[in-house]
C-alpha positions as CSV (number, residue, x, y, z in Angstrom):
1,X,16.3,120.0,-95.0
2,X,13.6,121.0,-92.2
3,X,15.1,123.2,-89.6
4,X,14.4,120.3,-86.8
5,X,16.1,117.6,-88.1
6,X,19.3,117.8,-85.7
7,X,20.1,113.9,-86.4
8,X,22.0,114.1,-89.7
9,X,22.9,116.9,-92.3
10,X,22.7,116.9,-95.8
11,X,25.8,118.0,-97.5
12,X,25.1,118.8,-101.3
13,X,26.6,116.0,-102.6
14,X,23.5,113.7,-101.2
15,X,26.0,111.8,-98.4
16,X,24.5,111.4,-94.8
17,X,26.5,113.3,-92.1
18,X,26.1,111.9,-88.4
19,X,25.4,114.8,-86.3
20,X,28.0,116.0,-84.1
21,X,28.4,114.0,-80.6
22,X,30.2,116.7,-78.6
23,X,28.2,119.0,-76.7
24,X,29.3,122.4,-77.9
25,X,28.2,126.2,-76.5
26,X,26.4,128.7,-79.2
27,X,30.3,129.9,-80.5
28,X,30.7,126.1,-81.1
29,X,33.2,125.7,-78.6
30,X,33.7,122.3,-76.2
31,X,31.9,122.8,-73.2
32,X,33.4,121.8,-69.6
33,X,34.1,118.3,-69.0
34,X,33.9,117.4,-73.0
35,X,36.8,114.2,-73.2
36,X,36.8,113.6,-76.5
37,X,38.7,114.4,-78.9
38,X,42.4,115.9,-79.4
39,X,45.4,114.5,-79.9
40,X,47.4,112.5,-77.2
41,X,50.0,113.7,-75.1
42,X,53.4,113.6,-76.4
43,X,52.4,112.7,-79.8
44,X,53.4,116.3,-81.6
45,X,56.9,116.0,-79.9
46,X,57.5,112.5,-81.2
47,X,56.9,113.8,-85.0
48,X,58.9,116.7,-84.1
49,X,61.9,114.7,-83.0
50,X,61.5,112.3,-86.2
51,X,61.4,115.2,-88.5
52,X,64.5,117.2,-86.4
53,X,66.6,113.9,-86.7
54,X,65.5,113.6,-90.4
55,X,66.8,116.9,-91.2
56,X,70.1,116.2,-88.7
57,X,71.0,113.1,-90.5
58,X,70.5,114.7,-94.1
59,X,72.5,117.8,-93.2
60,X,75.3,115.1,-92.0
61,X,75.5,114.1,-95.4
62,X,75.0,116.9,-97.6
63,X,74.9,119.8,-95.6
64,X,77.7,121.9,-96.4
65,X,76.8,121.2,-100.2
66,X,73.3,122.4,-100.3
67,X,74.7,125.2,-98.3
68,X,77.0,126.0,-100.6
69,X,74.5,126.0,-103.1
70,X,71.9,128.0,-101.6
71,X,74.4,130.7,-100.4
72,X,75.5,131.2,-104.6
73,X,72.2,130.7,-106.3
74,X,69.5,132.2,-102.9
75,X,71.8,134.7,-101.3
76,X,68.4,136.2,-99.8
77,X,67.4,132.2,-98.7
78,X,70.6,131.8,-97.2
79,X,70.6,134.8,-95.4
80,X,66.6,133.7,-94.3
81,X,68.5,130.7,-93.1
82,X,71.2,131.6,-90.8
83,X,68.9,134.5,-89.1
84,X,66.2,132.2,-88.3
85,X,68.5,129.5,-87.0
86,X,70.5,132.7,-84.5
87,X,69.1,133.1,-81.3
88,X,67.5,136.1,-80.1
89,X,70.0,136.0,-77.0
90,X,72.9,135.8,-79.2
91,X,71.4,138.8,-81.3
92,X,71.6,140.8,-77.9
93,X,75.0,139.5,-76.7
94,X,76.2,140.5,-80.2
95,X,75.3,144.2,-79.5
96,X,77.3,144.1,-76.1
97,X,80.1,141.8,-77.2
98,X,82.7,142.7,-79.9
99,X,82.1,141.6,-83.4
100,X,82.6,138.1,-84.6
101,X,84.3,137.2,-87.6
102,X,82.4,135.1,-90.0
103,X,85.9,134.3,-92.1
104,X,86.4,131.8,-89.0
105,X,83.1,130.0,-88.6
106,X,83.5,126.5,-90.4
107,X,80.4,124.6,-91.2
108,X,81.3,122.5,-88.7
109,X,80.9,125.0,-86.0
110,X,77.7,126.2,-87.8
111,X,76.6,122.5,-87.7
112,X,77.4,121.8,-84.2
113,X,75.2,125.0,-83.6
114,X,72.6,123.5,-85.0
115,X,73.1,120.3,-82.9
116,X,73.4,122.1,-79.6
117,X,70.1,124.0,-80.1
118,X,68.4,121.5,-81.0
119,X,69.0,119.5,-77.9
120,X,68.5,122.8,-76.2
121,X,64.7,122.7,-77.9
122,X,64.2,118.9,-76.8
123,X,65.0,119.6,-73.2
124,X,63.2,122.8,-72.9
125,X,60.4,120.6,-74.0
126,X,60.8,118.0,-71.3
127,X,61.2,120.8,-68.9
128,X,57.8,121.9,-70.2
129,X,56.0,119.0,-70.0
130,X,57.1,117.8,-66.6
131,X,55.8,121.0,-65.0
């Protein structure tokens, strides 16, 4: 492939390549004012919210199960779990507040946990994207 042919590129394979349309600096980034491309507004929080209410409605129906489960066969899993689903704030309120006793935590609570951060999540979002 000669050095000025800037039209197509040759990949190994012998396919034709359109050349690039966006107008890119030297470190291949977008220059100013380039409007194409990305992804549309919103778009990443609607697959979120699918896949959140996904996982919501499958831990409705076999949540305390597959906990049960992962807890006897994945102690270090299940332990993974519950710290990345306990806030940071809570983790800090737990070294000024007295100790909680996990003998009294239900599923249920743990569940409705789950439920109240995840609307906490959605409407930070919203609060994020309306400035």
């Amino acid at each position: 492939m000669a050095d000025t042919d800037t039209k197509t590129e040759q990949p190994m394979w012998g396919a034709t390549l359109p050349a690039p349309s966006a107008v890119r600096d030297s470190q291949g980034r977008f220059l100013t004012g380039n409007n194409g491309g990305g992804r549309r507004k919103g778009s990443r929080n609607k697959l979120t919210e699918r896949f959140l209410d996904a996982i919501a409605d499958d831990f409705a129906e076999y949540g305390r199960e597959a906990i049960i489960r992962v807890r006897v066969a994945d102690p270090a899993a299940y332990l993974k779990l519950v710290g990345s689903i306990v806030p940071k704030e809570l983790v800090m309120q737990r070294e000024q507040a007295p100790p909680i006793n996990w003998d009294e935590v239900t599923y249920e609570d743990l569940a409705q946990f789950i439920e109240d951060r995840h609307r906490q999540k959605s409407m930070e979002q919203v609060l994020k994207s309306i400035g």
